[in-house]
N, C-alpha and C positions, 0 to 999 in steps of 0.2 A: 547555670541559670535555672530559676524556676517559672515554672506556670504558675500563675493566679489567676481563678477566675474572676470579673469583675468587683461582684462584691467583695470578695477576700482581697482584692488592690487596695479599694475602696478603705475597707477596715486595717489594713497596713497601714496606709500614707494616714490614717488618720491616727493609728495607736503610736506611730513614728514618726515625729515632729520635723527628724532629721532627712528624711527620705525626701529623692527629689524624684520627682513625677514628671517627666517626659514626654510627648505627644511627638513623634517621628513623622508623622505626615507630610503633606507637600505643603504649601503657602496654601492654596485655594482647598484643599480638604481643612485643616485648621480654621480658617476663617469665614471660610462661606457653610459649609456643612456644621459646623460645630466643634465643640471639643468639653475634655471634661474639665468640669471647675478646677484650679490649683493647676491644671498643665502648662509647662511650661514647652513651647514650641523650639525643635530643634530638626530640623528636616534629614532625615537617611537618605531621599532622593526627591530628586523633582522633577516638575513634568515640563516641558511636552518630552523631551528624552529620555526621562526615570533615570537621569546620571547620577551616580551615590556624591553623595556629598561629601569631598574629601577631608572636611573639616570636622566633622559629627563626631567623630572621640575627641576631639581638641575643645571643640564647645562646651563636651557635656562635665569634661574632665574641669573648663573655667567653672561652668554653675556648680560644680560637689567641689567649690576650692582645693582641689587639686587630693582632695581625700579621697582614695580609692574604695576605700572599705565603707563609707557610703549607701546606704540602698535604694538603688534607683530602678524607679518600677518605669518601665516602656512601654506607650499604647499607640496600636497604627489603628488602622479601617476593622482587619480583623485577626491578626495575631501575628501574620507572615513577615514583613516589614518588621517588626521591632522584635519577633524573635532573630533575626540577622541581625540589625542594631545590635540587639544584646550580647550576642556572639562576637559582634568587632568590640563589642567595650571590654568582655573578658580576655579578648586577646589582647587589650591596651591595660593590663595587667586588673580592672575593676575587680572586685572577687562578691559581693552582694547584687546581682543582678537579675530583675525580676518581669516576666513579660505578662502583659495581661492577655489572657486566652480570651479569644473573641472577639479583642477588639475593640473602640467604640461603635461601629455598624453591626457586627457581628457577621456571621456565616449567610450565605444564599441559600434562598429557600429555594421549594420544586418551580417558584415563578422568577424564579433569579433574582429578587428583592432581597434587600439588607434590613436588619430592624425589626424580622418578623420574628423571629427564632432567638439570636439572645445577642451579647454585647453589654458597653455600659448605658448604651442610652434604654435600651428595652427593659434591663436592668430597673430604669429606674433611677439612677443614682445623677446625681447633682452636672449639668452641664450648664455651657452657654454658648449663643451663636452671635455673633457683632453683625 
């Protein structure tokens, strides 16, 4: 698996038509907080238990039509979440798997805030919140 930071996800999913873009979040992070444009929602865990979702390589292996070799970039809150994701999709044999460093919130600042320090929304880069 690789890290990309935001923008270099960003410039991926857009230079690779075929890359699917991923958003691992819960239901209520995805849809009340935001997400990035073109993310397609597939949950690693959810809350109130954070139980992994047993189905998340089965999902993601339906949306890449069953093509392994694929490249599918992964974004949670802030990196942690979909680097695991990424790790159960290479042991579900994936071999293109890509995590975005930071996150859509990004890292906590010295005031424990998300958004202040970096991420795709700080970034800049294209979201939407319903």
């Amino acid at each position: 698996m690789q890290d990309l930071l935001p923008r270099e996800a960003h410039a991926l999913i857009h230079q690779n038509p075929d890359a699917l873009f991923v958003d691992c979040r819960s239901d209520a992070e995805y849809f009340f907080v935001g997400h990035a444009l073109g993310a397609i929602h597939v949950a690693w865990c959810e809350a109130p238990d954070w139980e992994l979702n047993p189905n998340f390589t089965a999902e993601v292996r339906k949306l890449a039509a069953h093509v392994t070799d694929r490249p599918v970039v992964l974004i949670c809150r802030s990196g942690r979440r979909s680097a695991e994701a990424g790790h159960a999709l290479e042991a579900a044999g994936f071999t293109c798997v890509y995590n975005v460093t930071h996150g859509f919130e990004g890292d906590l600042n010295a005031d424990r805030q998300r958004g202040k320090l970096n991420g795709w929304r700080f970034d800049g880069l294209p979201w939407e919140q319903f």
